[in-house]
C-alpha positions as CSV (number, residue, x, y, z in Angstrom):
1,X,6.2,20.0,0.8
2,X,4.7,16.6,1.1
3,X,6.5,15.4,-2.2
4,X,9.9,16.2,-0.5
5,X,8.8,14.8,2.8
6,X,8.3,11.5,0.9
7,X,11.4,12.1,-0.5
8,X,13.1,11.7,2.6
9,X,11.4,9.1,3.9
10,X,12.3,7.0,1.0
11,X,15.9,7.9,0.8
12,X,16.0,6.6,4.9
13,X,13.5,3.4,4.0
14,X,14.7,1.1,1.8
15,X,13.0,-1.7,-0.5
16,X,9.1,-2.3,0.8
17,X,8.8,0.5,2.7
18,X,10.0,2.7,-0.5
19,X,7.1,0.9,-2.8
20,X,4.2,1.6,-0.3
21,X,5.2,4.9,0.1
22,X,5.5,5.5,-4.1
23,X,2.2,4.2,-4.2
24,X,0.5,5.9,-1.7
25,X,1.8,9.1,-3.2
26,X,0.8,8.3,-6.8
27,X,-2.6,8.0,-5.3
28,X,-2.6,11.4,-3.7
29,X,-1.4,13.3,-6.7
30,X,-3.3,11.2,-9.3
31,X,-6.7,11.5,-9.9
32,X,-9.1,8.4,-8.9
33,X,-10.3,6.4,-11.9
């Protein structure tokens, strides 16, 4: 669900916003090291 909300967001954002929001999702889905 969340994964394709980003999804959408991205495809409407473009450049900067599309970064923050690939990072932001890389930190929810992968572990904290």
């Amino acid at each position: 669900m969340e994964m394709l909300f980003v999804e959408l967001i991205m495809r409407k954002s473009s450049g900067t916003v599309e970064l923050s929001l690939l990072q932001y999702n890389r930190k929810l889905w992968s572990p904290p090291q």
